[in-house]
C-alpha positions as CSV (number, residue, x, y, z in Angstrom):
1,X,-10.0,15.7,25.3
2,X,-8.5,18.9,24.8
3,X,-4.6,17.5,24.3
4,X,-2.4,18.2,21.6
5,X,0.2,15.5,20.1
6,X,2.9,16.6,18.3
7,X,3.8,13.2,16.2
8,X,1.6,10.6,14.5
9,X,3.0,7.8,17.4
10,X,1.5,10.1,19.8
11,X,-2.0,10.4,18.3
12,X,-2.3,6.6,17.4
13,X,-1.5,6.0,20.9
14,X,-4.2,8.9,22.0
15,X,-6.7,7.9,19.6
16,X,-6.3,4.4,21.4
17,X,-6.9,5.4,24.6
18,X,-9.8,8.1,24.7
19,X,-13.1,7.3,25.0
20,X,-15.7,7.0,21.9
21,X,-17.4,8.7,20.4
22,X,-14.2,10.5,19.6
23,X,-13.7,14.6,18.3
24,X,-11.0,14.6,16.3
25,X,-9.4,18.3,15.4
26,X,-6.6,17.9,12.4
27,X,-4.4,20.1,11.1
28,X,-2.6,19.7,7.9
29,X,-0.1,22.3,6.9
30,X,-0.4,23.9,3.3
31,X,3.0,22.5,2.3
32,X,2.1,18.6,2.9
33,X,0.5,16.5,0.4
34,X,-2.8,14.6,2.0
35,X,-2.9,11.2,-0.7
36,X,-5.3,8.6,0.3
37,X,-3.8,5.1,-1.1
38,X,-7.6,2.9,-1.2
39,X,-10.2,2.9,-3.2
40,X,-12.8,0.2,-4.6
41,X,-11.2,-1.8,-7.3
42,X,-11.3,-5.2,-9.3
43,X,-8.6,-7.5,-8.8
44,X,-7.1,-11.0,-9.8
45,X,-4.5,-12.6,-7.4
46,X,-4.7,-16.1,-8.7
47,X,-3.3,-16.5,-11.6
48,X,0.8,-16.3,-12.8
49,X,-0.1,-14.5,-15.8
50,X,0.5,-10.7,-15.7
51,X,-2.0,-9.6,-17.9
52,X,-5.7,-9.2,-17.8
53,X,-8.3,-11.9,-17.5
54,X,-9.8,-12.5,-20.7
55,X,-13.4,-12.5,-19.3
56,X,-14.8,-9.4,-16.2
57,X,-16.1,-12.5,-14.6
58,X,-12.5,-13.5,-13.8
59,X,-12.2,-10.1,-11.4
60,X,-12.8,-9.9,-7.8
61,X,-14.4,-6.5,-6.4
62,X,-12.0,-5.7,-3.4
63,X,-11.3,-2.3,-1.4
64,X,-7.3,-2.2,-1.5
65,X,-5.6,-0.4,0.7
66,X,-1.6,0.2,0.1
67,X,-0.2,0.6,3.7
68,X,-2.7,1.2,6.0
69,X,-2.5,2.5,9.3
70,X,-3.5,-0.4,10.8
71,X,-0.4,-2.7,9.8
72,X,3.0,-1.7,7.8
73,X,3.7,0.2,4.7
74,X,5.0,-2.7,2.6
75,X,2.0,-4.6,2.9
76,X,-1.2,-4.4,0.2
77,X,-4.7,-5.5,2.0
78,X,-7.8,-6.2,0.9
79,X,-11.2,-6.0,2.1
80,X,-14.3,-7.2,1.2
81,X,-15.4,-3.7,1.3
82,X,-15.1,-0.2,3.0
83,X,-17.4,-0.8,5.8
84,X,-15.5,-3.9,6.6
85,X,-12.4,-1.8,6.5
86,X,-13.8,0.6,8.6
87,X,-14.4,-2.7,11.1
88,X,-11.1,-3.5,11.2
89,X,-9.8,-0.3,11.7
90,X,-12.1,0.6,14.7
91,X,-11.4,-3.3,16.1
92,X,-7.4,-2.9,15.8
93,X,-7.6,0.3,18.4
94,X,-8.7,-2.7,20.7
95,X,-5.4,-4.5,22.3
96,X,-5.9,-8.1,21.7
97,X,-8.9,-8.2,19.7
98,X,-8.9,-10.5,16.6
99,X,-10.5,-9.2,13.6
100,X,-13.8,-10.2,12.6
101,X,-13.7,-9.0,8.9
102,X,-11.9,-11.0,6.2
103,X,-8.5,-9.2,4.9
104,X,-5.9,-10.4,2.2
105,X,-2.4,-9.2,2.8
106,X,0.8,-9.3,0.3
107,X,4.0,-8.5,0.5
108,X,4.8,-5.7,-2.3
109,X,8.9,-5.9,-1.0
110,X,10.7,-6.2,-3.9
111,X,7.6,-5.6,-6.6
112,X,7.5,-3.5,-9.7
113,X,4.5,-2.2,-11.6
114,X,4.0,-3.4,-15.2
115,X,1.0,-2.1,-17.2
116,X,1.3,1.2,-15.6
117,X,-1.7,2.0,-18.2
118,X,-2.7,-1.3,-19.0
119,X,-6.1,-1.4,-21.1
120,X,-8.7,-4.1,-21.8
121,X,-11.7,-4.4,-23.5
122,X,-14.9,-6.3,-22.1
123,X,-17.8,-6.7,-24.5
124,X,-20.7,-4.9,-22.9
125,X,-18.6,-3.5,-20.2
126,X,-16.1,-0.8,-22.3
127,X,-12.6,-0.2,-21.8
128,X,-10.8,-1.5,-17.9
129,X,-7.9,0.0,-16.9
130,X,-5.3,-1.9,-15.0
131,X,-2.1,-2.1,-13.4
132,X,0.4,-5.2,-12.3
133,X,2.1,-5.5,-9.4
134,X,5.1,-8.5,-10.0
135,X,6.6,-9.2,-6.2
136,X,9.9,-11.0,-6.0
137,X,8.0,-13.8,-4.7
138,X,4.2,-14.9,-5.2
139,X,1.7,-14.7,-8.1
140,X,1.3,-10.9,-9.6
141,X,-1.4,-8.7,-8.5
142,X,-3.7,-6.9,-11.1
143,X,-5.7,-4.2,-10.1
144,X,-8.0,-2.7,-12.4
145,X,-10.8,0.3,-12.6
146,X,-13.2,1.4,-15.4
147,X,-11.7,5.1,-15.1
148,X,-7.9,5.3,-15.5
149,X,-7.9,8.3,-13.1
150,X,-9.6,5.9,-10.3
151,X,-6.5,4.1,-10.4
152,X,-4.3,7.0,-9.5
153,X,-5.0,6.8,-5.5
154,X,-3.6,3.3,-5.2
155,X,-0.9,3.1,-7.6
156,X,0.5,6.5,-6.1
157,X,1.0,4.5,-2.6
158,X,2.3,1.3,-4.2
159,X,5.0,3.3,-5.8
160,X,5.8,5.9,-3.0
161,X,6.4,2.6,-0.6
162,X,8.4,1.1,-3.6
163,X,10.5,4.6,-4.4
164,X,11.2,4.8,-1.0
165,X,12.3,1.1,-1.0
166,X,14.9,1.7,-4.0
167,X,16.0,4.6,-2.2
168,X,16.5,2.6,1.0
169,X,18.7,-0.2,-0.9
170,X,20.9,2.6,-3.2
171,X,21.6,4.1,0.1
172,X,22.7,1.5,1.8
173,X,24.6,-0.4,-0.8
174,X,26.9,3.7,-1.2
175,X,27.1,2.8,2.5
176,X,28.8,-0.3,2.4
177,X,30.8,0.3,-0.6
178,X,32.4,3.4,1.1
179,X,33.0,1.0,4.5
180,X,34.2,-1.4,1.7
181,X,36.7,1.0,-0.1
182,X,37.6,3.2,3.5
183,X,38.9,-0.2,4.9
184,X,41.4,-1.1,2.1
185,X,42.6,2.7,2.1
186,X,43.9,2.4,5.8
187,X,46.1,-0.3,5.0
188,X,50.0,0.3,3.7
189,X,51.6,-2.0,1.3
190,X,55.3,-2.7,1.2
């Protein structure tokens, strides 16, 4: 359509509103970072225990996505599969339309990653790589890859929402401890 936006608000909103088939022109400065946080993995959400299944049958083949754009950053979804990820992005740019496609959604506020370079061997299947994700509340989340390097776009976004997070709280606890400490140096003691 010709229009520039300036802010990623903007363009959702644009991107929302203009007609399909849709050109898209992007521009990505040489000093930002592009990281895409999916990819096609295995998983196991049903279990309490934070370490691997003990058979590859126990997995489930998902395509996770850490934050997407089409809900908020401290959320991890999964798909059935890209093209149905695809589906629900195309059917979220239309207001009040339900999704049609399947999607599992948890909560990673308050999660930390155990097995950063967890390993497990399957006979006939060589060496999985995996990953836990423990959340304050609900069963862990173990996402795994036959390349340890496949891993890297997921667990990147996990722990950039979850750095950010910790960041969030420190700052915020400095804040009140300096109302907290500001409040008993106004008062005078006789």
């Amino acid at each position: 359509n010709g229009e520039e936006v300036m802010s990623t608000d903007d363009a959702v909103k644009m991107v929302g509103k203009s007609p399909r088939p849709l050109k898209m022109e992007m521009y990505i400065p040489p000093d930002v970072k592009v990281v895409k946080t999916e990819g096609k993995y295995m998983v196991k959400y049903d279990s309490n225990s934070t370490e691997a299944p003990s058979t590859c049958t126990e997995w489930k083949p998902k395509y996770v996505v850490a934050g997407d754009m089409l809900g908020k950053p401290h959320m991890l979804y999964m798909y059935r599969s890209k093209a149905e990820y695809d589906i629900a992005v195309k059917e979220a740019q239309i207001p009040g339309k339900v999704l049609s496609v399947k999607v599992k959604q948890f909560d990673i506020r308050g999660a930390r990653i155990l097995d950063e370079t967890g390993q497990v061997r399957y006979p006939g299947k060589g060496t999985w790589y995996y990953f836990t994700v423990v959340r304050s509340f609900g069963l862990p989340i173990k996402i795994s890859a036959t390349r340890q390097e496949d891993l890297t776009p997921v667990y990147d976004g996990i722990m950039a929402f979850l750095e950010r997070e910790s960041k969030r709280r420190m700052d915020a606890a400095a804040e009140r401890r300096e109302r907290y400490t500001a409040s008993y140096s106004a008062e005078t003691y006789y």
